[in-house]
MOPAC internal coordinates of N, CA, C and O (Angstrom, degrees):
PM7 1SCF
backbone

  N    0.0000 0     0.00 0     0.00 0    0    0    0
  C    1.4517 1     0.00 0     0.00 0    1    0    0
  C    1.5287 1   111.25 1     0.00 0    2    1    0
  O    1.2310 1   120.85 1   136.45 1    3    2    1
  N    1.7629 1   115.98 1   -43.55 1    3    2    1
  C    1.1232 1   109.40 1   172.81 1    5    3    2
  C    1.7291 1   132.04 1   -48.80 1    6    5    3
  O    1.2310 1   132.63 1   140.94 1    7    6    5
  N    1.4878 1    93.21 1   -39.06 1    7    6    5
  C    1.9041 1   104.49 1   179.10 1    9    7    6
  C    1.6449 1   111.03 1   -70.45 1   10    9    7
  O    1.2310 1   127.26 1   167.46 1   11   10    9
  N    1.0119 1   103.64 1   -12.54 1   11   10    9
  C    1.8582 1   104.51 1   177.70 1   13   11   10
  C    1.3717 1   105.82 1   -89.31 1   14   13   11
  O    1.2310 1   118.11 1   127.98 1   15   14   13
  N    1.2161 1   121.21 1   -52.02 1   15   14   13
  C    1.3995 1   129.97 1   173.47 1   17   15   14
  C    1.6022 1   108.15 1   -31.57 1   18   17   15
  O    1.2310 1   123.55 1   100.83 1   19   18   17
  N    1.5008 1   110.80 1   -79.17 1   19   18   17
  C    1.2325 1   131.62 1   165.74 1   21   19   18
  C    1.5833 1   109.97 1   -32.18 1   22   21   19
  O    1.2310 1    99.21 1   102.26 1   23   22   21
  N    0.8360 1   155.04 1   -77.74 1   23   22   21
  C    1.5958 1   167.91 1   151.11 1   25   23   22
  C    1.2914 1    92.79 1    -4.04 1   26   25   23
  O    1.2310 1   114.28 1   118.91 1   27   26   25
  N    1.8044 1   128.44 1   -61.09 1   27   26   25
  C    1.1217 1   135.71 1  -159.82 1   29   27   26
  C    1.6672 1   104.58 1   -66.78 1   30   29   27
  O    1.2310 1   121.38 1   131.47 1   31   30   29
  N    1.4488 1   114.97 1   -48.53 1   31   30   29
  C    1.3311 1   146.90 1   161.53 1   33   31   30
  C    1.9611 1    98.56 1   -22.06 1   34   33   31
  O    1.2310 1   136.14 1   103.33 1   35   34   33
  N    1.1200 1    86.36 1   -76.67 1   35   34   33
  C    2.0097 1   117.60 1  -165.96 1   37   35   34
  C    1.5458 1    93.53 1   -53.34 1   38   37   35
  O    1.2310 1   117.53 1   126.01 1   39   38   37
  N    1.3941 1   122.31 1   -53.99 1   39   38   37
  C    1.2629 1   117.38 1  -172.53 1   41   39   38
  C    1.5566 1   134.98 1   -80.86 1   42   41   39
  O    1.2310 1   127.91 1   162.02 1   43   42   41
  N    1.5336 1   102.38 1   -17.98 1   43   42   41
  C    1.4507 1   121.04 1   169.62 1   45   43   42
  C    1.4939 1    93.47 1   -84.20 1   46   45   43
  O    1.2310 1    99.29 1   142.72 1   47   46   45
  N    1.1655 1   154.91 1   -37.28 1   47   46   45
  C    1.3572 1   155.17 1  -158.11 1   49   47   46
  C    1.6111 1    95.64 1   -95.86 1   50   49   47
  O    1.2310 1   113.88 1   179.25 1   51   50   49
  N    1.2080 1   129.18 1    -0.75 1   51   50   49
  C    1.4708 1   139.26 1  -171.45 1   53   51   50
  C    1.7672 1    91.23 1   -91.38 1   54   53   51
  O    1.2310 1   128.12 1   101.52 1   55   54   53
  N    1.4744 1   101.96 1   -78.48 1   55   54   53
  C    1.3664 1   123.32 1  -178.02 1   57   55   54
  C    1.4486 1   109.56 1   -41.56 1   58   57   55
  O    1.2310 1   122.45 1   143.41 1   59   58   57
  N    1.2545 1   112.91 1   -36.59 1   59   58   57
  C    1.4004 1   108.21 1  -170.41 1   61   59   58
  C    1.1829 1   106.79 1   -57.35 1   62   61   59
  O    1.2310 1   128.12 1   102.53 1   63   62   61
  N    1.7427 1   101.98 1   -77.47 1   63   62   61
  C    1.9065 1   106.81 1   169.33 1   65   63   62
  C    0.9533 1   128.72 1   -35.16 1   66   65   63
  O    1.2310 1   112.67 1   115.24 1   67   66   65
  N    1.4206 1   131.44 1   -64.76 1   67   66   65
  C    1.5264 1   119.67 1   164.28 1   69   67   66
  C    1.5037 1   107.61 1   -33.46 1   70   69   67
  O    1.2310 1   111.93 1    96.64 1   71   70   69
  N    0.9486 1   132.82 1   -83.36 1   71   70   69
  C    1.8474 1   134.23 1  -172.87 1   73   71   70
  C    1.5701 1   114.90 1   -32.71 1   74   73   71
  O    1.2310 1   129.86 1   149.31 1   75   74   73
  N    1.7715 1    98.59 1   -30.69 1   75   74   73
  C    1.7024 1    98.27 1   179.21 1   77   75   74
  C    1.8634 1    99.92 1   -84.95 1   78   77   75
  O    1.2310 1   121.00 1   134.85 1   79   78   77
  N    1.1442 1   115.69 1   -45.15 1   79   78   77
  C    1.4474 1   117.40 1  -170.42 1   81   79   78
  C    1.4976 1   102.28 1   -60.30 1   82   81   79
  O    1.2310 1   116.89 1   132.83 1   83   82   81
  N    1.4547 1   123.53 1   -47.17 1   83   82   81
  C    1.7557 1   108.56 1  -178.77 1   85   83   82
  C    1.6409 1    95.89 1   -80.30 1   86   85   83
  O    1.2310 1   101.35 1  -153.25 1   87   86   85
  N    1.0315 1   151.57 1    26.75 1   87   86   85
  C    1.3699 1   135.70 1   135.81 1   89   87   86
  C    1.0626 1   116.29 1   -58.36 1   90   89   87
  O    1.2310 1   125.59 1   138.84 1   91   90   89
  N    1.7749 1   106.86 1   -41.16 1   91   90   89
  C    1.2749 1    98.90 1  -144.68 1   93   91   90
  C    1.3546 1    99.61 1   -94.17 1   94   93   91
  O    1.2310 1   118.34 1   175.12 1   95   94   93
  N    1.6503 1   120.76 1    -4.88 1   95   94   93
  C    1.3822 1   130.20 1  -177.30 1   97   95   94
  C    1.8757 1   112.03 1  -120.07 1   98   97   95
  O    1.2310 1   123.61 1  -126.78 1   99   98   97
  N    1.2825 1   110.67 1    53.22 1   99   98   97
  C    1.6753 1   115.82 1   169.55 1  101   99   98
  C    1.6616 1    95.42 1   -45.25 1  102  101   99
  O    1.2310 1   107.10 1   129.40 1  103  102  101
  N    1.3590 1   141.64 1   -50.60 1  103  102  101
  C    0.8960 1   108.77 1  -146.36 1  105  103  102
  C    1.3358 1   114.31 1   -63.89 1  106  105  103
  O    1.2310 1   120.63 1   157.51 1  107  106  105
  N    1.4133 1   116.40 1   -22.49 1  107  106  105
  C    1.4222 1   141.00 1   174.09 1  109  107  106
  C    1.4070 1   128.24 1   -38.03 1  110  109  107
  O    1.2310 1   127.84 1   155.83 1  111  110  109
  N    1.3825 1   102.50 1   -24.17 1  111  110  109
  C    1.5006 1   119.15 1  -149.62 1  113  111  110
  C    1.9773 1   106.62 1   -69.20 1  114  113  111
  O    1.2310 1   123.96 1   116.34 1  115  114  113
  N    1.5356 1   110.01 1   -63.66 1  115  114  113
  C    1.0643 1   105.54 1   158.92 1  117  115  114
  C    1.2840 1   137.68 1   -32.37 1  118  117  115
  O    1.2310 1   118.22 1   123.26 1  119  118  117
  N    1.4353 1   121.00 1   -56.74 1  119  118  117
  C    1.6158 1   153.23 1   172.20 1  121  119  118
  C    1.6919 1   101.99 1   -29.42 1  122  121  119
  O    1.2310 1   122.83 1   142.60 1  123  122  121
  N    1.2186 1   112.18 1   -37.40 1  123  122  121
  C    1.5929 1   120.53 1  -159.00 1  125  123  122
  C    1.3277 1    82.36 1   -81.81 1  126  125  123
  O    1.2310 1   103.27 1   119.99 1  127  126  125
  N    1.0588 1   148.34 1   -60.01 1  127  126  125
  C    1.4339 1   156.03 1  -134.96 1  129  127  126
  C    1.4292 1   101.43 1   -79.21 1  130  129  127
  O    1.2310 1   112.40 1   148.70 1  131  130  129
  N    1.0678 1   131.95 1   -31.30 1  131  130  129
  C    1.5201 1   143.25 1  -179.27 1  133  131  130
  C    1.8846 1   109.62 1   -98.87 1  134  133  131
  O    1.2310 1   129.50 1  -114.40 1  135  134  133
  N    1.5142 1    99.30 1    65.60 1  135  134  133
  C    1.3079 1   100.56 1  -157.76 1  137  135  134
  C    1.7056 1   107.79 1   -70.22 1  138  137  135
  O    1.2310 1   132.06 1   154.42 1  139  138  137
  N    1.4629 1    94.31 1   -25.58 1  139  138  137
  C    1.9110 1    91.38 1  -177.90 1  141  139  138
  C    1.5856 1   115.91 1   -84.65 1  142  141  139
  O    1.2310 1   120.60 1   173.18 1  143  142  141
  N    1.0154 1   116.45 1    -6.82 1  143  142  141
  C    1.4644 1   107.84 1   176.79 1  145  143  142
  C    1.1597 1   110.42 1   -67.83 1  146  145  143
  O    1.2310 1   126.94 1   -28.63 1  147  146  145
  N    1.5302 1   104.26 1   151.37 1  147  146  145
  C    1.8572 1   138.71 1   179.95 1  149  147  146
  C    1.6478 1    98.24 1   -95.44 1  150  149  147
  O    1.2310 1   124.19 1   -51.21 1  151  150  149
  N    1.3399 1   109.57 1   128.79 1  151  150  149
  C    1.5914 1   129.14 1   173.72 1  153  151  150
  C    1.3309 1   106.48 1  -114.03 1  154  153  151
  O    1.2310 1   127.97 1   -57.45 1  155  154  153
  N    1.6305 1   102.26 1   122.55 1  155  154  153
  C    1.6152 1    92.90 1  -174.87 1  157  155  154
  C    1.5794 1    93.59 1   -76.82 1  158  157  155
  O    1.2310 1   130.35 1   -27.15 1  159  158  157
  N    1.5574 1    97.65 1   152.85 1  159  158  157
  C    1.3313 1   100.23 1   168.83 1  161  159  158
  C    1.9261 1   119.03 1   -88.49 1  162  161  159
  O    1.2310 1   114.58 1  -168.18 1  163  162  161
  N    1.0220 1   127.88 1    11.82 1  163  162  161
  C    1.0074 1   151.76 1   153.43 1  165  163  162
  C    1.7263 1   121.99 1   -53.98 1  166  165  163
  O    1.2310 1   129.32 1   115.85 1  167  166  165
  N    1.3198 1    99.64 1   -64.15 1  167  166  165
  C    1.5619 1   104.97 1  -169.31 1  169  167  166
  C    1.6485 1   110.19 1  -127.25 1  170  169  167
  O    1.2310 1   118.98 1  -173.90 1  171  170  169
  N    1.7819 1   119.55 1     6.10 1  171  170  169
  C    1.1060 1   106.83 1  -172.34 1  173  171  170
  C    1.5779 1    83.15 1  -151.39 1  174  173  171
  O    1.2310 1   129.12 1   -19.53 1  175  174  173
  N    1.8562 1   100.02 1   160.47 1  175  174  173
  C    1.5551 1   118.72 1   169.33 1  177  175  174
  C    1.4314 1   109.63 1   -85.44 1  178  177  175
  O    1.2310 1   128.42 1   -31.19 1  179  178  177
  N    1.3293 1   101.40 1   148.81 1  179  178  177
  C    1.5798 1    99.19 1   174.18 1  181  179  178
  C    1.6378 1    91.05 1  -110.08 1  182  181  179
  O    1.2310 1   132.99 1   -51.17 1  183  182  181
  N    1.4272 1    92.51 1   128.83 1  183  182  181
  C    1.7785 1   124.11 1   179.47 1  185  183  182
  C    1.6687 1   102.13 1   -38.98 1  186  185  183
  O    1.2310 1   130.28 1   121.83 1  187  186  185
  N    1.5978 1    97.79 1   -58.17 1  187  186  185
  C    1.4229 1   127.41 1  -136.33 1  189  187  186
  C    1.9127 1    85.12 1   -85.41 1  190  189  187
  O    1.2310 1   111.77 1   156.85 1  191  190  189
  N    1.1170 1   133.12 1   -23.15 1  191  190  189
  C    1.1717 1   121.70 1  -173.37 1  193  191  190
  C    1.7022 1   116.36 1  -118.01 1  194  193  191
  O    1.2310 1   135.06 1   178.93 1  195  194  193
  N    1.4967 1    88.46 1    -1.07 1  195  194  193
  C    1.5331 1    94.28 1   161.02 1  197  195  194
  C    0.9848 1   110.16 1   -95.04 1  198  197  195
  O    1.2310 1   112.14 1   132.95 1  199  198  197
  N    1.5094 1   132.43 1   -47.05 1  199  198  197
  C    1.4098 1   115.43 1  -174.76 1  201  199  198
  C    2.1166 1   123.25 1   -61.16 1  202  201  199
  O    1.2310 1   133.31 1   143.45 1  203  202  201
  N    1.5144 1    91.87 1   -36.55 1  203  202  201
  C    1.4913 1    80.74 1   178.73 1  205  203  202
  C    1.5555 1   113.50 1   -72.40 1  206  205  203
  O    1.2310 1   125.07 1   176.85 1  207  206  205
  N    1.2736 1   107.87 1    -3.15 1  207  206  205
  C    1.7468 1   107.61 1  -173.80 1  209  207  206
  C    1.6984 1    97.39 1   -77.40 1  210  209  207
  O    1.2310 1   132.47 1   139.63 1  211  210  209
  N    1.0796 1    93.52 1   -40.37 1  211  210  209
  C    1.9545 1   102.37 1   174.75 1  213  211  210
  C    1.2750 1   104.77 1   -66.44 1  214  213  211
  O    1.2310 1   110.65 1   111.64 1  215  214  213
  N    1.5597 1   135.18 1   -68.36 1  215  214  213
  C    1.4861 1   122.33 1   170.27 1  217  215  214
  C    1.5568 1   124.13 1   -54.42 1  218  217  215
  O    1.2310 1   108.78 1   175.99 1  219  218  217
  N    1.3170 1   138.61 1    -4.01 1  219  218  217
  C    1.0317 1   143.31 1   154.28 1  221  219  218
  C    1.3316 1   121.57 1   -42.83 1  222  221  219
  O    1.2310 1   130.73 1   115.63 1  223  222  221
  N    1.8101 1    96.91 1   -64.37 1  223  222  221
  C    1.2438 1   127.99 1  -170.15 1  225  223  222
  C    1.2368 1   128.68 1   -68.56 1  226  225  223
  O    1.2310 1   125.86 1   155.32 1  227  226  225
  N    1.7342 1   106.33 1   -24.68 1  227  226  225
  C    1.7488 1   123.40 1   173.51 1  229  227  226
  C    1.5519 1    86.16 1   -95.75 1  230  229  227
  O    1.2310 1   104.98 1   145.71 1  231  230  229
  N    1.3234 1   145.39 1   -34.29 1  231  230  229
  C    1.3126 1   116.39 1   175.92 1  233  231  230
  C    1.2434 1   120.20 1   -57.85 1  234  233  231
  O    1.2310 1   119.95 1   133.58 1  235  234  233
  N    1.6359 1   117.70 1   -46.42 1  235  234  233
  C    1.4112 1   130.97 1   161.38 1  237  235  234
  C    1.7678 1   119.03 1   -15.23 1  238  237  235
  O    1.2310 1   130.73 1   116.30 1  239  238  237
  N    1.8564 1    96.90 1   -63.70 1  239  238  237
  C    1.3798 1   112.19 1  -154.89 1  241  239  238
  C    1.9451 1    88.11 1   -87.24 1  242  241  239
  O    1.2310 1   112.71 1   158.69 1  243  242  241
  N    1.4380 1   131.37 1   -21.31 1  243  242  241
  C    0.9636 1   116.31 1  -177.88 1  245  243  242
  C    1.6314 1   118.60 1   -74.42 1  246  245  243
  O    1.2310 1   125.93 1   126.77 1  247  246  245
  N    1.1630 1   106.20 1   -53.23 1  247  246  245
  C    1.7929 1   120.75 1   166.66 1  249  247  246
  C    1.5392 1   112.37 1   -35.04 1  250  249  247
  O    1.2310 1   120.37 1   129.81 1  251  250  249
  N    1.9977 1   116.90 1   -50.19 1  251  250  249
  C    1.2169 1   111.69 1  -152.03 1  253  251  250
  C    2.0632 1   117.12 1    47.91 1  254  253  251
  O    1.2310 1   138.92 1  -119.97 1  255  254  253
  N    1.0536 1    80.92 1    60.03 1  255  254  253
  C    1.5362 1    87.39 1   172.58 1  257  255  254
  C    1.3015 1   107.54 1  -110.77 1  258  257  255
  O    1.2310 1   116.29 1   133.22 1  259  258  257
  N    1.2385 1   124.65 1   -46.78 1  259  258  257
  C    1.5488 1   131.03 1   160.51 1  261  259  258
  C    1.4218 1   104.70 1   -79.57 1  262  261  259
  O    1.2310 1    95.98 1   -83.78 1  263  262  261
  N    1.2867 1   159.88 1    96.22 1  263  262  261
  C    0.9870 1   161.17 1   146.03 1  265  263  262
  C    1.9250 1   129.40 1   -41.88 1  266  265  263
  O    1.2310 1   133.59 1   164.53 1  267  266  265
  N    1.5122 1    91.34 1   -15.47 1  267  266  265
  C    1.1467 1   110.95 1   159.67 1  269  267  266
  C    1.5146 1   119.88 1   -65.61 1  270  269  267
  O    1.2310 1   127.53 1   143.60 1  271  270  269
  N    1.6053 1   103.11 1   -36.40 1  271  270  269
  C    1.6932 1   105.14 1  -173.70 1  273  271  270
  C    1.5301 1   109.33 1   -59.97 1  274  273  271
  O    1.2310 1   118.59 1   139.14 1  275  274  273
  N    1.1794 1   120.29 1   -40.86 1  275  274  273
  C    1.3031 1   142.45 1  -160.74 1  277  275  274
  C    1.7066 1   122.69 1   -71.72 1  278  277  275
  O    1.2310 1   135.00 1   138.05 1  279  278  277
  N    1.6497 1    88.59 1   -41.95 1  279  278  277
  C    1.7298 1   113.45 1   156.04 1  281  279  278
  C    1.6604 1   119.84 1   -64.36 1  282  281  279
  O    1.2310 1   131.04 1   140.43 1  283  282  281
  N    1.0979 1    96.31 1   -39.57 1  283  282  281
  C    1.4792 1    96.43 1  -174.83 1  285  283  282
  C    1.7056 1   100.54 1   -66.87 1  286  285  283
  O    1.2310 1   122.66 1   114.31 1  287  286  285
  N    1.1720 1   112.52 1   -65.69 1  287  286  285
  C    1.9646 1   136.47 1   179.62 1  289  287  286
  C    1.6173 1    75.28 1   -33.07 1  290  289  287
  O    1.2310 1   115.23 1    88.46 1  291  290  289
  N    1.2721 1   126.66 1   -91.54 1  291  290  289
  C    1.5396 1   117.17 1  -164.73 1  293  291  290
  C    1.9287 1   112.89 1   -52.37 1  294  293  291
  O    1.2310 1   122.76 1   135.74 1  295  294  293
  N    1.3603 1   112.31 1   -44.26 1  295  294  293
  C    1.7444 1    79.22 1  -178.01 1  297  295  294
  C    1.8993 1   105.86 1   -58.15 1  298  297  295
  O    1.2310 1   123.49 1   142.76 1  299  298  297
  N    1.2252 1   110.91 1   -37.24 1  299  298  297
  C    1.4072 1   104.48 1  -156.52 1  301  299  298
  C    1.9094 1   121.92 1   -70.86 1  302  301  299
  O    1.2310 1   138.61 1   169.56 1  303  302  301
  N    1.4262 1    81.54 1   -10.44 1  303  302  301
  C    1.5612 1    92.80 1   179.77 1  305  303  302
  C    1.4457 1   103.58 1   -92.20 1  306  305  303
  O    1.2310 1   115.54 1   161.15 1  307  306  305
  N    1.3976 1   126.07 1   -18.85 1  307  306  305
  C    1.6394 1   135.55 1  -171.54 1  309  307  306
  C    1.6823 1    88.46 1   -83.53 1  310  309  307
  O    1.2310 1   121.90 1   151.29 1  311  310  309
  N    1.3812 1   113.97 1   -28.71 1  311  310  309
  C    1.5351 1    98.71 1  -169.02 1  313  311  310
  C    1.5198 1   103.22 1   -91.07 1  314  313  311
  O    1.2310 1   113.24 1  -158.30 1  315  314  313
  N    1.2486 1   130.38 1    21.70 1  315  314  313
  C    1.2394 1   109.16 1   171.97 1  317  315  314
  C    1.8666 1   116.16 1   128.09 1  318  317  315
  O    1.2310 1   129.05 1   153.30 1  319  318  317
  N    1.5693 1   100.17 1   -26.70 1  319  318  317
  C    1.4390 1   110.37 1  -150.81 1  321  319  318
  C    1.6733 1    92.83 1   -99.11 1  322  321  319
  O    1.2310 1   120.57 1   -31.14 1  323  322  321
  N    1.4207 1   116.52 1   148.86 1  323  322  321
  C    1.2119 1   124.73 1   169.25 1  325  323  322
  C    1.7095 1   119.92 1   -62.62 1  326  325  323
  O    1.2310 1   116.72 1   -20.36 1  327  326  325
  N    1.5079 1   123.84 1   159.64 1  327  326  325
  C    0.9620 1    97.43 1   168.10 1  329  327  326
  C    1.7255 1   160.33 1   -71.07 1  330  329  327
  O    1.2310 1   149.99 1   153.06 1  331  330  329
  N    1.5830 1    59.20 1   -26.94 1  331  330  329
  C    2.3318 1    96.20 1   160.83 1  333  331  330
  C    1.7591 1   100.26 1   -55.39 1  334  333  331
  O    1.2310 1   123.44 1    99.32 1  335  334  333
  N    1.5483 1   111.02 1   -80.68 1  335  334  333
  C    1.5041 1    99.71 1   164.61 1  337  335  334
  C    1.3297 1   129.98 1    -7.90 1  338  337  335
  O    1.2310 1   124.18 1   113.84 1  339  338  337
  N    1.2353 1   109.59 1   -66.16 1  339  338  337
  C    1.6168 1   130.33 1  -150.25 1  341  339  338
  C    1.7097 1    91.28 1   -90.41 1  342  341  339
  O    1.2310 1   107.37 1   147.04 1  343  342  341
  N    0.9382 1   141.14 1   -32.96 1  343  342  341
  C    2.0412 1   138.56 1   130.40 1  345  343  342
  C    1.3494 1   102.54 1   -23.03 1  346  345  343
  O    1.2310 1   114.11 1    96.22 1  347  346  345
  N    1.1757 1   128.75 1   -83.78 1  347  346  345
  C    1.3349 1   133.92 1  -156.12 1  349  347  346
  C    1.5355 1    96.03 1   -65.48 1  350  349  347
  O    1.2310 1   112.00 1   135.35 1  351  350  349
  N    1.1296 1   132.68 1   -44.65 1  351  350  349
  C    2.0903 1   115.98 1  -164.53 1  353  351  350
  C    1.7388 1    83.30 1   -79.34 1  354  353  351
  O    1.2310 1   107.07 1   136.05 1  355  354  353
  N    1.3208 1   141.69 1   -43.95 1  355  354  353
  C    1.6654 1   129.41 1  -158.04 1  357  355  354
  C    2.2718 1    86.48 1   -64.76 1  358  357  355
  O    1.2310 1   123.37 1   124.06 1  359  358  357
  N    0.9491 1   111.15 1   -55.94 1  359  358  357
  C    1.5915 1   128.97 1   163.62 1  361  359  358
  C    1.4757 1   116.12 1   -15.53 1  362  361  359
  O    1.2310 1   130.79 1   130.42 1  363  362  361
  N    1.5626 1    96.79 1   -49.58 1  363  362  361
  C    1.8953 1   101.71 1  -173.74 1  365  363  362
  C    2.1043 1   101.25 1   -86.01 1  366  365  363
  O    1.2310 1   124.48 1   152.40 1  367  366  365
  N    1.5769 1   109.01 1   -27.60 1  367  366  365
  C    1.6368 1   101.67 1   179.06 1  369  367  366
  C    1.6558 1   109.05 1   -75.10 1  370  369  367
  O    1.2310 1   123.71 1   152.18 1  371  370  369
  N    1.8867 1   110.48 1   -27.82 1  371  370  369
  C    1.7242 1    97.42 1  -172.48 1  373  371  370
  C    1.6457 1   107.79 1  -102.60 1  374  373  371
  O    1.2310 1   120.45 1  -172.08 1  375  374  373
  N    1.4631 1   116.75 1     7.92 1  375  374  373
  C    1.4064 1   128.57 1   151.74 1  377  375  374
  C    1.9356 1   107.71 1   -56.50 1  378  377  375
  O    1.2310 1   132.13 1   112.59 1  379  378  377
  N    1.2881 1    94.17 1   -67.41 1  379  378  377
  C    1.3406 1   119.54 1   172.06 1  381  379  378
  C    1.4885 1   115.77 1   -29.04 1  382  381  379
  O    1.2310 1   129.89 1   103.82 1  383  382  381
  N    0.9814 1    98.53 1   -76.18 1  383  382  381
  C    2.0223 1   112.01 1   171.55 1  385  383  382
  C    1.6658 1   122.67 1   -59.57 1  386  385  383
  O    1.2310 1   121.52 1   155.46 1  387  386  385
  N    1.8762 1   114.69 1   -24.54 1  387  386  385
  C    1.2609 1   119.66 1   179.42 1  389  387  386
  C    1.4453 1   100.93 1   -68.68 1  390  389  387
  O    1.2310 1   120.07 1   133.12 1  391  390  389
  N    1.6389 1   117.46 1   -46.88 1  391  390  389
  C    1.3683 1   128.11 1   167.75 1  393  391  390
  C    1.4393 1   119.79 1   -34.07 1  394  393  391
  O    1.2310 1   129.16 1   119.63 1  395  394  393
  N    1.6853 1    99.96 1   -60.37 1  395  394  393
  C    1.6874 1   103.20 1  -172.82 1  397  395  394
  C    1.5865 1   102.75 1   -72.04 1  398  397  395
  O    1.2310 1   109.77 1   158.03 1  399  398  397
  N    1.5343 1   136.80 1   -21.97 1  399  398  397
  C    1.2617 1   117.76 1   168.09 1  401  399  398
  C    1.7028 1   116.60 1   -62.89 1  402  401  399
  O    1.2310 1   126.14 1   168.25 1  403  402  401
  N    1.1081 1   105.79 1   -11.75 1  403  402  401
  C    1.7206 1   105.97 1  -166.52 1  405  403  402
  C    1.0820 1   109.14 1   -86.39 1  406  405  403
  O    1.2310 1   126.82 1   119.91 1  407  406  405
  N    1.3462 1   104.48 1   -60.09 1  407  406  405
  C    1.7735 1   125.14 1  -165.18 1  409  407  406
  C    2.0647 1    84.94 1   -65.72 1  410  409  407
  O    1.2310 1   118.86 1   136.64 1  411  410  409
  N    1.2709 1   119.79 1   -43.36 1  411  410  409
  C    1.4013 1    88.44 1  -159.98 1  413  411  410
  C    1.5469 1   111.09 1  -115.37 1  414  413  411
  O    1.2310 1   124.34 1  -138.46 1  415  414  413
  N    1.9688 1   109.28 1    41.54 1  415  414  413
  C    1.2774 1   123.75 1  -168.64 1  417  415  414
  C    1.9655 1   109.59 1    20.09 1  418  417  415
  O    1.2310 1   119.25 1  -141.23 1  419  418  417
  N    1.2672 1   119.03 1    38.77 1  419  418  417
  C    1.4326 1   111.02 1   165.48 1  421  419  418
  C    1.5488 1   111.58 1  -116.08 1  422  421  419
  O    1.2310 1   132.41 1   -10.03 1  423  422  421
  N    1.2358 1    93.63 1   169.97 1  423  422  421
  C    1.7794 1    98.68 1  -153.56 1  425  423  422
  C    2.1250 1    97.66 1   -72.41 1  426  425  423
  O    1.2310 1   118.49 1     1.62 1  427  426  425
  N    0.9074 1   120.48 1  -178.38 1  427  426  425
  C    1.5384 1   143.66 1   164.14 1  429  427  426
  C    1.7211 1    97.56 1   -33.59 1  430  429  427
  O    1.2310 1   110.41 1   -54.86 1  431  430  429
  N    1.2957 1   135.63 1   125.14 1  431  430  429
  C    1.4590 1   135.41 1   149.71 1  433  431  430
  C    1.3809 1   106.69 1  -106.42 1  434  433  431
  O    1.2310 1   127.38 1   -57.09 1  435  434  433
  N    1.1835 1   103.40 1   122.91 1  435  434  433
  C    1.7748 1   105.60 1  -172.84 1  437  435  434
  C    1.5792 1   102.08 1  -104.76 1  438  437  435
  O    1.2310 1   123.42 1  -178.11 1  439  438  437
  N    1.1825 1   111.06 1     1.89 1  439  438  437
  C    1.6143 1   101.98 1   163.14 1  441  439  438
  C    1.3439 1   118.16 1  -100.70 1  442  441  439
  O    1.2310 1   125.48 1   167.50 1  443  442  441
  N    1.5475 1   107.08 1   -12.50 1  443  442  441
  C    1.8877 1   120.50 1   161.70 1  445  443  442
  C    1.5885 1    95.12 1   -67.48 1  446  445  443
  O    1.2310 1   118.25 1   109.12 1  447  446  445
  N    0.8498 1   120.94 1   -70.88 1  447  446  445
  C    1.5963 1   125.66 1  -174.20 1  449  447  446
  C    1.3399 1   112.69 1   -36.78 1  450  449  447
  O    1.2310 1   116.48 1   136.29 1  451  450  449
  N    1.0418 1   124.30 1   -43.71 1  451  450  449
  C    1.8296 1   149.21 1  -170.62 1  453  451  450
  C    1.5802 1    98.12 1   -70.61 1  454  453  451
  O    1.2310 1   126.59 1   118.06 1  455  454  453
  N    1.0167 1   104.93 1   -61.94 1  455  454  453
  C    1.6167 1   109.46 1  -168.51 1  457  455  454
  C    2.0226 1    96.32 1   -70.77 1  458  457  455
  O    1.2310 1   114.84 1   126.46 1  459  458  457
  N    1.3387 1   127.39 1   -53.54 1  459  458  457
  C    1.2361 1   127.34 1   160.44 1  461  459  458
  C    1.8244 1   103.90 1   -10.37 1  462  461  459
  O    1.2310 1   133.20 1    88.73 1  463  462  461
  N    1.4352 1    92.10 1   -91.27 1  463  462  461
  C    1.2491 1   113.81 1  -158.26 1  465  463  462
  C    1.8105 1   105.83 1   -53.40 1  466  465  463
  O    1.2310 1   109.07 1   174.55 1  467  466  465
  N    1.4088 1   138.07 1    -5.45 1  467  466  465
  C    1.3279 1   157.62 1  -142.83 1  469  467  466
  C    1.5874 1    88.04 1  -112.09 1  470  469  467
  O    1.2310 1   122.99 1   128.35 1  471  470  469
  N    1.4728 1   111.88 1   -51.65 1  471  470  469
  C    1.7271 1   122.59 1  -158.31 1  473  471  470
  C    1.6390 1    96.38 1   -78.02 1  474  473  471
  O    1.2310 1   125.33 1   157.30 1  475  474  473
  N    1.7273 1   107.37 1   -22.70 1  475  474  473
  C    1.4094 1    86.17 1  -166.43 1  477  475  474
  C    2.0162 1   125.00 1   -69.29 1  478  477  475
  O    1.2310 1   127.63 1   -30.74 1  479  478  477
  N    1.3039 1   102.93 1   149.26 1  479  478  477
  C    1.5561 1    94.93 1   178.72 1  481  479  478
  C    1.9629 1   115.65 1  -137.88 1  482  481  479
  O    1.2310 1   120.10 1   180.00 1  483  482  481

C-alpha cells in the first residue's frame, strides 16, 4: 500500500511541475502541438528540451537530493536574478553534463555537475 501511495505522491507532484513550468512558458504552448517538427539548433529553441530541462530542475530542487541544486537557486536569486532566470543558468550547467554523458557514453558525474553549478554567476 505504501509503494502506491508514493507513486500516487510522484505522479501528482509530476503534474504539478509540468503545469507550473508551461505557465511559466505560454509561449510554448502551440510549439507542443507540432510534435514532429525539426528545430534548428542554430537559430531556434527546442520547446521539448527546454521544458524538461526546467522540470528536471524543479524535480531536482523538489527532492533535495542534490542539495547543491538548491544552493545554487538561492545564491543566484540573492545575486539579483529572478527565479525563472536562476532555472535557466542551473539549465545551461545540466544541459552541459546531458551533453558530456552523450558525447562521452559515461554515466552522470555529479561532482562535474557540482563544480558546474559552483561556476555559475
Amino acid at each position: 500500500m505504501r509503494k502506491h501511495k508514493e507513486k500516487i505522491d510522484t505522479e501528482e507532484e509530476d503534474e504539478e511541475i509540468t503545469e507550473r513550468v508551461m505557465r511559466e512558458h505560454p509561449e510554448y504552448s502551440n510549439a507542443l502541438e507540432d510534435i514532429g517538427r525539426v528545430y534548428d539548433p542554430d537559430t531556434e529553441v527546442n520547446p521539448y528540451m527546454h521544458l524538461e530541462i526546467h522540470k528536471i530542475i524543479e524535480k531536482q530542487l523538489s527532492a533535495n537530493d542534490l542539495p547543491e541544486v538548491n544552493q545554487t537557486l538561492d545564491r543566484l536569486i540573492k545575486s539579483g536574478l529572478s527565479r525563472h532566470e536562476s532555472i535557466h543558468k542551473i539549465g545551461t550547467a545540466l544541459a552541459a553534463e546531458i551533453y558530456d554523458i552523450m558525447k562521452t557514453r559515461k554515466p552522470f558525474d555529479e561532482k562535474r555537475y557540482v563544480n558546474r553549478l559552483k561556476k555559475l554567476r
